[in-house]
C-alpha positions as a printed Julia matrix, in Angstrom:
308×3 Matrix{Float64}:
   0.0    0.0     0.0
   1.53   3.43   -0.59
   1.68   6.23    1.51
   0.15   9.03    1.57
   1.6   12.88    0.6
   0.9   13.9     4.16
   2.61  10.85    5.51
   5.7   10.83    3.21
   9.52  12.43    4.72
   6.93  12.96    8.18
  10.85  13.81   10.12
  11.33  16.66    7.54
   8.44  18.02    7.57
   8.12  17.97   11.64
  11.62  19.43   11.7
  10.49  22.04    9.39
   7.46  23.26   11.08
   9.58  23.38   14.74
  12.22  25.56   13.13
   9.42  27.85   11.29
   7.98  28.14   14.69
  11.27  29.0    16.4
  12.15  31.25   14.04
   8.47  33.47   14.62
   9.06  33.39   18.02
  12.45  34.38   18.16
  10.31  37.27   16.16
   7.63  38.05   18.22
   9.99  37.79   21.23
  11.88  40.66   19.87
   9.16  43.29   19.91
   9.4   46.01   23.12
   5.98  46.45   23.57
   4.97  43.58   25.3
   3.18  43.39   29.08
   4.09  41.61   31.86
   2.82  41.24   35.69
   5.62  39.38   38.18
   5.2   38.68   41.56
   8.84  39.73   42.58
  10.28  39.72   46.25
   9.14  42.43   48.7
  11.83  43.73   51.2
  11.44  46.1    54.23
  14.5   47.8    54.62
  16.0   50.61   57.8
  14.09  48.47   60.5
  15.61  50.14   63.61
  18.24  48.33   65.83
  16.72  46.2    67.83
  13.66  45.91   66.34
  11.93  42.9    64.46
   8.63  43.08   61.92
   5.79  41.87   64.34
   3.37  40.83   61.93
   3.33  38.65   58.86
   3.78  40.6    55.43
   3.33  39.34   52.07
   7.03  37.87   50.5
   5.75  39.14   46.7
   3.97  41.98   45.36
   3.0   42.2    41.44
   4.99  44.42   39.5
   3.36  45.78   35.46
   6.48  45.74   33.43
   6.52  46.68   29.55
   9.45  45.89   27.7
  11.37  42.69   25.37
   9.69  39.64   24.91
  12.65  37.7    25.67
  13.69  39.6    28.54
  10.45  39.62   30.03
  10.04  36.04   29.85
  13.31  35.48   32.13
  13.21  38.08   34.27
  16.42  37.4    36.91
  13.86  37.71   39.72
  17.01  37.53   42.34
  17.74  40.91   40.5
  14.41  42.62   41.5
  12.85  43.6    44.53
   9.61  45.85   45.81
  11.92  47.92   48.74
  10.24  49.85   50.88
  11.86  52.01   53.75
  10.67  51.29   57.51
  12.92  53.38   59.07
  10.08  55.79   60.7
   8.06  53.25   62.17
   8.65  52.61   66.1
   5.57  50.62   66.52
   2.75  50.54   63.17
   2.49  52.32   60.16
   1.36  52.23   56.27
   3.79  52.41   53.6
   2.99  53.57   50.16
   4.28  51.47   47.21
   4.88  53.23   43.66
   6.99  52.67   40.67
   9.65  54.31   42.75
  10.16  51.48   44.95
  10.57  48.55   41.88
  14.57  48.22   41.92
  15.8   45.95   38.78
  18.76  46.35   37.14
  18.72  49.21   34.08
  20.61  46.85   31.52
  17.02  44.8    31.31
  15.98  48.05   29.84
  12.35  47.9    31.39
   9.17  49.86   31.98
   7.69  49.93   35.06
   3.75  50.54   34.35
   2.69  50.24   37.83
   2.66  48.45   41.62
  -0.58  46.63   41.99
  -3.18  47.36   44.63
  -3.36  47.95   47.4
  -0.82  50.22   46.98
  -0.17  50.52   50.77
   1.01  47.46   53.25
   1.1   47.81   57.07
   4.01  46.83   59.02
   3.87  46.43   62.6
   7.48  46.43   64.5
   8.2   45.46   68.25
  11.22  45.28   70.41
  13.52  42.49   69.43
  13.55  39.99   72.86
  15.11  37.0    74.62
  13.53  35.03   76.82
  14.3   31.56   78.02
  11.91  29.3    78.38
  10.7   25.64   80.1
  10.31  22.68   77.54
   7.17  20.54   78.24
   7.04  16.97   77.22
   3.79  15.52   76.8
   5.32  12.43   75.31
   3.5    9.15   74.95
   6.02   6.41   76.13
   4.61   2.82   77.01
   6.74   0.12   77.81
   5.93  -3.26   76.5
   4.7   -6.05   78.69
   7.11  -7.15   82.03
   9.22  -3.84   81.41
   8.75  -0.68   82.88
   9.25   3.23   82.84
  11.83   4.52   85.26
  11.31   8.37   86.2
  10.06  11.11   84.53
  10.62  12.4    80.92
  13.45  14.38   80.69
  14.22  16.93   77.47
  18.27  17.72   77.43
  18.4   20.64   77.38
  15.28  21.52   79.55
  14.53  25.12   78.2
  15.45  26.97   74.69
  15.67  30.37   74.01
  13.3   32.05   71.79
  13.8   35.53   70.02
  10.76  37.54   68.39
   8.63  39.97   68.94
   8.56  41.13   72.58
   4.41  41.59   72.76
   3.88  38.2    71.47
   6.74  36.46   73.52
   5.06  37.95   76.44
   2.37  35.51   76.33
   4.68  32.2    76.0
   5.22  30.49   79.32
   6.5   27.22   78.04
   7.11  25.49   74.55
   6.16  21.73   73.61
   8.09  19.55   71.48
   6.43  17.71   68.78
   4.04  14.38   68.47
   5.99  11.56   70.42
   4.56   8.44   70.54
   6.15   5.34   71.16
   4.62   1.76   71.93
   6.05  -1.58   73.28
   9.46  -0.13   74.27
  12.08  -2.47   75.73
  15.06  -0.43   75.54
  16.27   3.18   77.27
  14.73   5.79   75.17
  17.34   8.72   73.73
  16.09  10.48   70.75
  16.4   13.75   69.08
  13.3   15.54   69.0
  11.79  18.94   67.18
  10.58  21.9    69.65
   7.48  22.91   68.32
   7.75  26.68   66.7
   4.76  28.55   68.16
   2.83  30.23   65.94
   4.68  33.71   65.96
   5.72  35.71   63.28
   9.73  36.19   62.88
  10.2   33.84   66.02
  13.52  31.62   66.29
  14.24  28.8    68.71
  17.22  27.94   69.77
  18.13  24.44   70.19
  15.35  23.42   67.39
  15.87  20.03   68.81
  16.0   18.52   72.05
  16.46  15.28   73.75
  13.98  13.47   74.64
  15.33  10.64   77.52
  13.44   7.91   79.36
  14.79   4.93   81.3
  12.65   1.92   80.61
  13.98  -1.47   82.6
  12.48  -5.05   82.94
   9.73  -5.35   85.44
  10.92  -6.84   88.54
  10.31  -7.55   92.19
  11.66  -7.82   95.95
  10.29  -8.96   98.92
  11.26  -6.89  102.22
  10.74  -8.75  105.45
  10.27  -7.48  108.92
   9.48  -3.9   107.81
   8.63  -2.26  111.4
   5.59   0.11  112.05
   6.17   3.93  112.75
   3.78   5.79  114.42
   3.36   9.3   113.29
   1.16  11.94  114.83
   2.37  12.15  118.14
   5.04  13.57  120.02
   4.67   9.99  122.3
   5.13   7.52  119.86
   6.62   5.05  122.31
   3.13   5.24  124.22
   1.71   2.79  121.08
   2.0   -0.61  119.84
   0.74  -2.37  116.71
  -0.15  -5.72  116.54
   2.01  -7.2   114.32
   4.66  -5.17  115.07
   6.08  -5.18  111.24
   5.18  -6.72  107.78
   6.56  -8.27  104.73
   6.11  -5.68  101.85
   6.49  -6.98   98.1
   7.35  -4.32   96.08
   7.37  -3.77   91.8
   9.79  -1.89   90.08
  12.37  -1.39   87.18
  15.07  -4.38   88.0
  17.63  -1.89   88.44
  16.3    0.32   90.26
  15.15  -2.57   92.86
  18.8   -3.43   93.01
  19.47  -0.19   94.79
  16.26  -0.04   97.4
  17.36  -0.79  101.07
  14.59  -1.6   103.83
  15.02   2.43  105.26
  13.54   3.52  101.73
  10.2    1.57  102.59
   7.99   3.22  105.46
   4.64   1.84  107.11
   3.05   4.88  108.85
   0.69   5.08  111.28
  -1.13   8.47  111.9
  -2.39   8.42  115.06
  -4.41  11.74  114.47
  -6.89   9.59  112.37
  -6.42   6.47  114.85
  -8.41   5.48  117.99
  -6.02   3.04  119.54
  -8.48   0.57  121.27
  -6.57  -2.72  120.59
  -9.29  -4.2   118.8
 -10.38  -2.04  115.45
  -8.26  -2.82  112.17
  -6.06  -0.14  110.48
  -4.78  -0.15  107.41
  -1.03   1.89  107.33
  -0.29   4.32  104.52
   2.93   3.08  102.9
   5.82   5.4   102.0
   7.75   3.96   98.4
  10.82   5.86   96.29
   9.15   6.79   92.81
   9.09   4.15   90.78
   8.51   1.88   93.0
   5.35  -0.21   93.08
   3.58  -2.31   95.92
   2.54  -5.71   95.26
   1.47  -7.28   98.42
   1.46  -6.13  101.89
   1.45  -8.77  104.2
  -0.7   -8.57  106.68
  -2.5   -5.61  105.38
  -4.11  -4.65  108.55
  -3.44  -3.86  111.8
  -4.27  -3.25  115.83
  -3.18  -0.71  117.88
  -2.83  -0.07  121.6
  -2.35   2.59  123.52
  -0.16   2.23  126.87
């Protein structure tokens, strides 16, 4: 079967048509009187010392230019800028933007037609402060079945320091790091994590990242024999006696932590400001235990007292 005329030398004629249409662009591209709106980068400039721009402005404002095709189709835009002067404002104030303010450099050889509306942006400035502040951890750590956690959460370093706008830093009292949730640990937790940025304008943190520690060891247990009554309460505590005199305490901990727990860090007390010592009604002791530290069993788990 032959082909047909619009099928035959099909690479030639392609070819053909993408250099014609190079070639009219290249053209068109040359006239000066074409139109163009860019978003190019607004900067605030003569912000006085120790000051800081309080409130979010935009980062682009849109800029009419007339000029080349080609040069308006690759604008350098890390060449122009929408500058504006803050130097008068001490606390809020409206600045006017015009024609004036587009810098870009002359070699483009460009027309400026106009600053889009609003032609006016307000900047609001504050004192530029320090403060340092507490680092809350409202980490979710659980420790898998027969371990346990050891302590408290502990961020290293405990408090950052954050810079920004003085009025808005006023109102911080603390910072929170990020989402922490871990399941089934088995191991010592040590891990880096972010401080979350509040939501001010031009605020820094520094550390961006803490340390997030947690000792997690293998659930264990200890019995303590003999662990004798004390009778609180009273400046006569030798005028009372509890039948038994002591008690076996079982107690549940971390396994390393039960390894350092003597008999004196274990207290059964007896208030006898909430006690009528009549020999005969049972009392139950409050029991005194290090943190971390667990009871199990207290053995027996009631008591008499009398009063001689």
């Amino acid at each position: 079967m032959k082909r047909g005329r619009l099928t035959n030398n099909t690479g030639l004629k392609i070819g053909s048509l993408t250099v014609a249409l190079l070639l009219w662009f290249h053209i068109a591209t040359e006239k000066d009187s074409y139109e163009r709106t860019v978003e190019i980068p607004l900067q605030v400039v003569g912000i006085a010392e120790g000051y800081v721009i309080a409130d979010e402005i935009p980062a682009t404002w849109p800029v009419r230019f007339r000029g080349n095709g080609k040069r308006l189709l690759t604008l350098p835009l890390r060449d122009l800028a929408v500058r504006v002067d803050a130097s008068d404002i001490r606390s809020r104030g409206s600045l006017t933007l015009g024609v004036e303010n587009v810098i870009y450099p002359e070699a483009l050889d460009l027309e400026v037609l106009e600053v889009l509306p609003p032609d006016q942006i307000l900047i609001r400035v504050d004192r530029l402060e320090q403060v340092r502040l507490p680092v809350r951890t409202p980490a979710e750590i659980q420790a898998a079945s027969g371990y346990t956690r050891v302590g408290e959460i502990v961020a290293i370093p405990d408090s950052v320091t954050l810079s920004g706008p003085a009025r808005d830093l006023g109102r911080l009292t603390s910072v929170e790091i990020d989402t922490l949730r871990l399941r089934r640990v088995r191991d010592p937790v040590d891990i880096e994590v972010p401080v979350l940025i509040p939501l001010i304008y031009n605020i820094t943190v520094e550390p961006a990242i803490v340390r997030i520690i947690q000792d997690i060891q293998e659930l264990g247990e200890r019995i303590f024999e003999d662990i004798p009554i004390t009778f609180i309460g009273t400046d006569r505590p030798e005028r009372f006696l509890a039948e038994p005199r002591s008690a076996s305490v079982t107690v549940q901990g971390g396994t390393r932590l039960l390894e350092t727990l003597t008999r004196e860090d274990i207290r059964l007390l007896l208030d006898m400001r909430l006690i009528f010592p009549d020999g005969l009604t049972l009392v139950e002791p409050r029991i005194e235990l290090p943190r971390g530290i667990t009871l199990k069993l207290l053995e027996p788990p009631f008591f008499r007292v009398t009063e001689y």
